[in-house]
Phi, psi and omega in degrees: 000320168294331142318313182283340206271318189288327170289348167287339180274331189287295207300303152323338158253347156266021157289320175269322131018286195245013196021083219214048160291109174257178179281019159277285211272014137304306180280002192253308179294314163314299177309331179306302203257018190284121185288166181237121189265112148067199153313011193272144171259112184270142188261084163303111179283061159308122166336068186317096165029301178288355191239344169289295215265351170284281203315326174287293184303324197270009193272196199283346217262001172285162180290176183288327155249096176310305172285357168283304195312305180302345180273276196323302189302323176309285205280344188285326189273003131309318183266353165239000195273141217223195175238013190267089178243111163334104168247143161336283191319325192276350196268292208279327148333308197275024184233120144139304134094160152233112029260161200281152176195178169282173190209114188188124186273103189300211193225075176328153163058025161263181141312314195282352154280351146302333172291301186328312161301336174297318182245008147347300192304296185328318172295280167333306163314317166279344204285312186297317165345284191285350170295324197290306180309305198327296163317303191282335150336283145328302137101066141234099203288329198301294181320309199305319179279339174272342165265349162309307213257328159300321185296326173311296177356287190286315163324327176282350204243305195261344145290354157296297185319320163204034174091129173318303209277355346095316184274286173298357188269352195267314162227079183282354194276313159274021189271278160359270176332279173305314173302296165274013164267318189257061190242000000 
């Protein structure tokens, strides 16, 4: 779902970015925000993917291979793809409680949290992504440069850790992305 929440993002903001709003993202945003009643099952008109991820490699902000990008983007979300896709309501489901939060459970006492902990930075790294779009979206140029230059940071703190080639082969899709929109 954190892979789909960033490339959504991605894709929404250089729609504004670049001022390039299209009736994908007319319709992607209706599907986003369409509620849900009761027992009725309403037929959400979702966005496919492949066309979320052409519009980002094909925009102002693409790199010198657009069909590399769109193949990364294509294989990373093969390797994180769940059955789950993130809409408001259901996003907004997991929030509340006192004091309020999201309220969502790992998978404590498996095999699978030593890889996680492994790939933690990845989470966070996308997570500094969409802030950097968030910002520049926004027109807070201040912000925008000061999380551009923490994403520098972090990136240099986990490639001493674990190596580049290590690093980019795991999200080669915003790597793409960012080196020429935000640069």
């Amino acid at each position: 779902m954190l892979d789909e929440f960033n490339e959504d993002i991605q894709f929404l903001s250089l729609g504004v970015i670049y001022s390039d709003l299209s009736e994908l993202h007319k319709r992607y945003l209706e599907a986003f925000y369409m509620e849900e009643f009761g027992c009725e099952k309403t037929e959400r008109p979702m966005i496919p993917c492949q066309k979320i991820r052409a519009y980002i490699a094909n925009s102002q902000a693409r790199g010198p291979n657009p069909y590399g990008a769109i193949k990364a983007g294509k294989e990373v979300s093969n390797i994180y793809s769940g059955f789950v896709h993130g809409v408001s309501p259901h996003i907004m489901d997991m929030y509340g409680g006192q004091p309020p939060k999201f309220h969502v459970r790992g998978m404590l006492g498996t095999l699978r949290i030593i890889e996680h902990e492994e790939d933690l930075w990845n989470y966070a790294y996308r997570g500094i992504l969409s802030c950097v779009f968030a910002a520049k979206v926004f027109g807070h140029e201040k912000m925008f440069n000061c999380i551009r230059d923490y994403r520098d940071e972090f990136v240099e703190y986990w490639k001493d850790k674990y190596g580049e080639n290590k690093i980019w082969h795991r999200y080669p899709g915003n790597l793409v992305t960012i080196r020429f929109a935000l640069s």
